[in-house]
N, C-alpha and C positions, 0 to 999 in steps of 0.2 A: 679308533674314533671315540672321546669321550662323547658318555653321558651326562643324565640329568643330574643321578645321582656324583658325580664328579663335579659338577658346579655345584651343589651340596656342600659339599665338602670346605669345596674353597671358598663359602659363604662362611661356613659356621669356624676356622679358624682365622679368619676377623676379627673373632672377637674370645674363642676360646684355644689355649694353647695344648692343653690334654690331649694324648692320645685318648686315653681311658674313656675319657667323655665324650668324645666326637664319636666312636667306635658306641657307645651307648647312644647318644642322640640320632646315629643311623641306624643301626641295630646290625651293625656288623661285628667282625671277628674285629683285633686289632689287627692280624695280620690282611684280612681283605684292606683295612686301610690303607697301609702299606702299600702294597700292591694298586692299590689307587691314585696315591701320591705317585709313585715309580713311574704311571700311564701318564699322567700328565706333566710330568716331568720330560717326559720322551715326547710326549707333543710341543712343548716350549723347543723343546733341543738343548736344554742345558738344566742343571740340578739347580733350580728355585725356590724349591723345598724342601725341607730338611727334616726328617726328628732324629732329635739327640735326646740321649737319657729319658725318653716317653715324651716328649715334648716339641712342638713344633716351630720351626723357625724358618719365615718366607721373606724372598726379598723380590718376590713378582713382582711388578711395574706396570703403566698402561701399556707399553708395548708387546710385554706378551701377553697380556688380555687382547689386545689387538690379534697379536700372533692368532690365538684361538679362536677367534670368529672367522678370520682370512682362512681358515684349515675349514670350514665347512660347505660342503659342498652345495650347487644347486640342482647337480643331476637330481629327476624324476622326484624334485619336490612339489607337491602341488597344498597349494593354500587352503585348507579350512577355511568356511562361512566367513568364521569369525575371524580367523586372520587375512581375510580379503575388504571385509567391515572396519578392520584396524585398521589397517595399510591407506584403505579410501578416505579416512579422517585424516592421516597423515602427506597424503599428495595433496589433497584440497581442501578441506577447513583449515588445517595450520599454515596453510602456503597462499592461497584463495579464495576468493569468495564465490565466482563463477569457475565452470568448467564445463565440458560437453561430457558425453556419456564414452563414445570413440576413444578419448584418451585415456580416460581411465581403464577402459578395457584393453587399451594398448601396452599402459603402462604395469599392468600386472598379467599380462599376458594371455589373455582370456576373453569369453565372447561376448556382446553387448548384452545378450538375453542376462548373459547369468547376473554382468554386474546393474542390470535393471533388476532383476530381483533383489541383488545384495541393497541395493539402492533404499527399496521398500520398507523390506527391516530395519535399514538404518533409519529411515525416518520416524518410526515408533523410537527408536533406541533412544535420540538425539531430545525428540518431544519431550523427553523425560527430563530432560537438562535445559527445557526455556528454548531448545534452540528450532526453530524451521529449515526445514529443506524444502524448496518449493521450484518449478519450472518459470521459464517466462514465454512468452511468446515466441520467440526465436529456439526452445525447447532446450536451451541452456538453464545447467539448474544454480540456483541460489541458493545462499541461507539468509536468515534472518533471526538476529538475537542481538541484547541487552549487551553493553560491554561486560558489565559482572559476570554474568553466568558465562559470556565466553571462555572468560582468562581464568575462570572457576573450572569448568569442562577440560582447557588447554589443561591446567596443572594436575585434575583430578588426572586424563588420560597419561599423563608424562610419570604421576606417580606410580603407575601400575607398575612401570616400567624399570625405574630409578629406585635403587636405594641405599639409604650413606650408610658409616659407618659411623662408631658413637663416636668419635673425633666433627663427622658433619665434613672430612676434606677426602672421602675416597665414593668414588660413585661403582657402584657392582650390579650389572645385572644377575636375575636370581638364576636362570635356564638359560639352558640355550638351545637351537636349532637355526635353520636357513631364514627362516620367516625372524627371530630376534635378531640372525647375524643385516638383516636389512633396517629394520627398528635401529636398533644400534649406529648403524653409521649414518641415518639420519640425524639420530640425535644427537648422538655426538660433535657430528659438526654442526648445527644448528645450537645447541643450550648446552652442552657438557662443562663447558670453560668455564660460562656465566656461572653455570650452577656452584660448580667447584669454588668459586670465588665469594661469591654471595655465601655460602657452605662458609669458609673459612673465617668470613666474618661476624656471620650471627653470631658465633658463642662467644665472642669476646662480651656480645650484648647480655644484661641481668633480664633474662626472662624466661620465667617460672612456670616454662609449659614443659611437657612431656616429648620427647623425640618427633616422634612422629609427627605430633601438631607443627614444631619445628621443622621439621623435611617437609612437609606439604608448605607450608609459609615461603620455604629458599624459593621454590620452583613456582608459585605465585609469584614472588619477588621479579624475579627474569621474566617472567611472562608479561608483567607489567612492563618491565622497563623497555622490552620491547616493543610494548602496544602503546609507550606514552605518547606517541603523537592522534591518539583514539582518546586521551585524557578526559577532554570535553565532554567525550559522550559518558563518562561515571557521576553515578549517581549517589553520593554519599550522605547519608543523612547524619542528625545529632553531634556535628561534628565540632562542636564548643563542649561536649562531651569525651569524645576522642584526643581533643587535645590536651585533656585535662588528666587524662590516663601514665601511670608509669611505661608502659611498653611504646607508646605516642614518644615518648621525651627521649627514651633508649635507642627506636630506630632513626631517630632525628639527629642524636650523637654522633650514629656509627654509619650510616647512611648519606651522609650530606649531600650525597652525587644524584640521588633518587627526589623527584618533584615531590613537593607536599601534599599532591593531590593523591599522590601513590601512597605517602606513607599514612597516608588516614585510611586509607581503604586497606593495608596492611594491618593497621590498629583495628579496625571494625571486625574481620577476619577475626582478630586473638580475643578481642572483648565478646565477639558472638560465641566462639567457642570455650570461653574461660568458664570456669566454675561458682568466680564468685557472687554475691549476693549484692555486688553494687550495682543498681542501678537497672537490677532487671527486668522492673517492669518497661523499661525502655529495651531491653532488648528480647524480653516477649512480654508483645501488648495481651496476650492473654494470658498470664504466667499465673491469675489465680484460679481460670478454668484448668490448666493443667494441673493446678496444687491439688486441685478438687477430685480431675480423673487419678491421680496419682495412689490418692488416700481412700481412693474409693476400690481399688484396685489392692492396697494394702490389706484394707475390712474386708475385703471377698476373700484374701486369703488367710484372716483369722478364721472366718467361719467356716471355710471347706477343711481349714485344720483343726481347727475344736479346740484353737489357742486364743490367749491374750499375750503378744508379742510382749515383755518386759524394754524399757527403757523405748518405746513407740518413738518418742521426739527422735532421739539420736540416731534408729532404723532410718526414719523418715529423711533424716539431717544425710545421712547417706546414697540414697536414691536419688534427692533431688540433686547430688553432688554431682551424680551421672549422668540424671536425666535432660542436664544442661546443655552438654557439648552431643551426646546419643540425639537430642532434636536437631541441632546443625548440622550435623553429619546426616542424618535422616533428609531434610530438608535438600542440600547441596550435593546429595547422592555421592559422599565422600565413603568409598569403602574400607573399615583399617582391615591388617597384614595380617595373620597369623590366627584367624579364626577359631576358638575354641570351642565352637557349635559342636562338632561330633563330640569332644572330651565331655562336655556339660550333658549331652543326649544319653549317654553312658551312663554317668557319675548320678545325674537329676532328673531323671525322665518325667517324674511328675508333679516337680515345681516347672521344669521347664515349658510342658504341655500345657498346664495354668496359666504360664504367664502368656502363652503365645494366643490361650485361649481369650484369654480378659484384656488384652492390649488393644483393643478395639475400643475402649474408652478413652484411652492416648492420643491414638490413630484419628480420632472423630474431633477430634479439639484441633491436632496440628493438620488437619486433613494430608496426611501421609501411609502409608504403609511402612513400618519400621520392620526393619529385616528379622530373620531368625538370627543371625550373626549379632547384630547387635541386641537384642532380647537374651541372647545368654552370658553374657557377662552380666548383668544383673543376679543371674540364680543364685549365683553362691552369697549374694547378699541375703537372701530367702533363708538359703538352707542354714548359713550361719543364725541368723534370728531364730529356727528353729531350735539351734543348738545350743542359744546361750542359756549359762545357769549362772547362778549367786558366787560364785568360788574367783576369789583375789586371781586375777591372771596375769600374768609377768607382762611388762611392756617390753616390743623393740622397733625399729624402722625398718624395711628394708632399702638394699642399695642395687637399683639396678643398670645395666646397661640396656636392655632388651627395651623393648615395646611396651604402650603403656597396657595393651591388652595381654600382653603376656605377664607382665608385672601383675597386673590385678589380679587376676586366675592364681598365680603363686601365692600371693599374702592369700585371699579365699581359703586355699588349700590347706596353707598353712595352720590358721585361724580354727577351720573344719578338724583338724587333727588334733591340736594342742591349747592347752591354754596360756595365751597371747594374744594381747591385740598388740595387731601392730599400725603402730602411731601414725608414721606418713609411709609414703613410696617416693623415694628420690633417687633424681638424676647424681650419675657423678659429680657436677658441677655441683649442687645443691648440697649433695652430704662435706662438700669441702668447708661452705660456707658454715656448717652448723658444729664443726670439731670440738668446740667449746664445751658443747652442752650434752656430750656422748655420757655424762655421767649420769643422765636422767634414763636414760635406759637398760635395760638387763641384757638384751642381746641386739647387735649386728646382723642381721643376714644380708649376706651379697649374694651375686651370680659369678662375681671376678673376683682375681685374687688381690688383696690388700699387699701393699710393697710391706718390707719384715719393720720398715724404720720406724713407719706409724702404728703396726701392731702393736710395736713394744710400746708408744707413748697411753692406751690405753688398759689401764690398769683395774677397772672394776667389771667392763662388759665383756660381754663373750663374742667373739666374732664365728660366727657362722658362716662359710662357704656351702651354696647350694646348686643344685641345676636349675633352669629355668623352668623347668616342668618337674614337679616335686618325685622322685623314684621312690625307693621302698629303701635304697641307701641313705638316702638325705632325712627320712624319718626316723632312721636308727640312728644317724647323729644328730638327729636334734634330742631324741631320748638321751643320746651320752651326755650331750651336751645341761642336759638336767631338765628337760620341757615336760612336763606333765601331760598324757594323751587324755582329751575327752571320753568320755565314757558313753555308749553308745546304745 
């Protein structure tokens, strides 16, 4: 019977080929790997996985992903609160709008009492997201909600669930159990196709967001296309605004199939969540009380640290770069992957305490509570402004495949240890387009490995290969590599 740590596994060779590293990012033996691969190899019924010379080579397919969820049992499984709460948004919000109480109790197996209780909770859950649950007279229940925030709610829940790879054409779930192996084959026959398609298409599109913003967008996309006969009821505003957008003109190109009413409220989506400075006080009408909580929040933490931050503008220039897309996601209760909350609680206990303590001048403007998760990917912007001093510090980019939260947390680390700024964070589509001008930089760092054709074409920089989570390895090659450590 695989576990969790087994779909582990065959998440992180997705994207990384190493034994050595996989066997580090679990914190196994190499040979437990081994011996993991071998397990699920015997659950397929045939060798789908391979390492040769320390390196792995899979030619798994949906059918034995398929294979592996069909192998799990439902003997003596009983459902979690919360996976009773999942499942009832999945029979009837995304299927219905009425339902009786009887059925749903029928259909997950269980007694009316409980799923009236589960019922109650969900309706706090859902209030969160704009949406009502309410009875009617006949004592059949309802919702009621906005088309936005539905097809907002649809994609947030479906994202929890789904996630691509950097290619955008493979969907994986991350775990597994009886309660996924049922998620799963709803969704699959429901949006898995769509998603895959739509997936395959966006990256042909030039748009300059990060993975993730992109994987939430596909599954918006299908949400919509399936709710267009609900079209009417969206409500888009500024949209002589929208239209006037590069990412407007790109999904217009590659989309032709998709109504224009969809692809504005697509475009509204990327321009609420983008970074830049066009146009923002239209996409927050109060964007200069925020400047204000922001900067005030900055001065609190010059004086509890007994500094004068050097280069303030540029600090600043950095926060609000974040604090852009961190309010939509705040706002739309979009949660990203791979949280680096405990790492930062570790590393920053008392920038991070600060900030959680003083972000109630944030919170009082956008009337939200902003998470602990999203409050600590800022710290190491903190702690870096602590650390910066006068001394010439080598440039580079990083190149990653990963997340843009894990992305960030890596340059942070980087930055904290050595002296380097590093310039941008790009997708692999994005370092393609910029090959030209690799000569303005002193180092490369990736998460992948570079093919040998294009290493040899770059002759002045240094390519750096690192983990996604920086080890005590990856700082001893960056010293070989010639990076100067902060001094502390």
């Amino acid at each position: 019977m695989l576990k969790k740590q087994h779909f582990e596994l065959l998440k992180l060779i997705e994207n990384e080929k190493k034994l050595s590293k996989i066997a580090e990012l679990l914190n196994l033996t190499e040979r437990s790997v081994r011996y993991k691969i071998d397990e699920i190899n015997e659950e397929i019924g045939s060798k789908k996985i391979e390492i040769k010379k320390r390196e792995f080579f899979s030619s798994l397919n949906k059918d034995d992903m398929d294979k592996l969820f069909e192998n799990i049992e439902s003997t003596n499984y009983i459902y979690s609160q919360k996976e009773r709460e999942e499942l009832i948004i999945l029979y009837t919000l995304m299927k219905k709008d009425k339902f009786l109480l009887k059925e749903v109790a029928e259909k997950l197996g269980t007694s009316k009492s409980t799923i009236r209780n589960d019922l109650k909770n969900l309706k706090k859950i859902l209030l969160e997201y704009n949406i009502k649950l309410l009875q009617d007279d006949k004592l059949k229940y309802y919702f009621a909600y906005s088309e936005e925030d539905y097809r907002y709610f649809i994609a947030i829940y479906l994202y929890k669930y789904v996630s691509f790879d950097k290619k955008y054409d493979k969907i994986f779930f991350d775990d597994i159990s009886y309660f996924r192996k049922v998620i799963y084959k709803e969704i699959k026959e429901e949006y898995m196709s769509e998603i895959e398609s739509v997936s395959k298409r966006i990256k042909k599109a030039e748009l300059n967001f990060m993975d993730e913003t992109l994987s939430i967008l596909v599954i918006l996309m299908v949400v919509s296309h399936k709710r267009q006969g609900k079209n009417y009821n969206l409500n888009i505003e500024n949209t002589e605004i929208l239209e006037k957008r590069q990412e407007y003109l790109q999904l217009k190109n590659f989309f032709p199939d998709f109504t224009n009413i969809n692809l504005l409220f697509f475009t509204d989506y990327l321009f609420r969540i983008s970074r830049d400075e066009k146009d923002v006080f239209v996409k927050f009408k109060n964007w200069l009380d925020i400047s204000i909580a922001i900067i005030k929040i900055v001065r609190i933490f010059e004086i509890e640290s007994k500094v004068d931050l050097k280069n303030i503008d540029v600090f600043l220039d950095k926060i609000f770069y974040y604090i852009k897309p961190l309010i939509f996601r705040t706002k739309r209760k979009i949660k990203l992957k791979n949280s680096i909350l405990k790492d930062v609680k570790d590393l920053y206990p008392t920038i991070f305490n600060f900030l959680k303590k003083n972000f109630y001048y944030l919170e009082e403007v956008i009337k939200e509570k902003v998470s602990d998760e999203e409050i600590a990917y800022l710290v190491p912007f903190f702690h870096k402004a602590l650390q910066n001093n006068n001394k010439i510090n080598k440039k580079g980019i990083l190149v990653t495949t990963y997340k843009e939260n894990i992305a960030l947390f890596l340059k942070e680390d980087i930055e904290t240890e050595f002296l380097i700024d590093i310039d941008k964070i790009l997708t692999l589509k994005s370092f393609e387009q910029i090959e030209k001008n690799l000569n303005d930089y002193d180092y490369i760092l990736t998460t992948f490995s570079l093919e040998n054709d294009f290493v040899k074409e770059i002759k002045h920089t240094k390519i750096i290969e690192l983990n996604p989570i920086l080890t005590e390895k990856d700082i001893k090659k960056l010293e070989n590599a010639g990076l100067k450590k902060i001094k502390k």
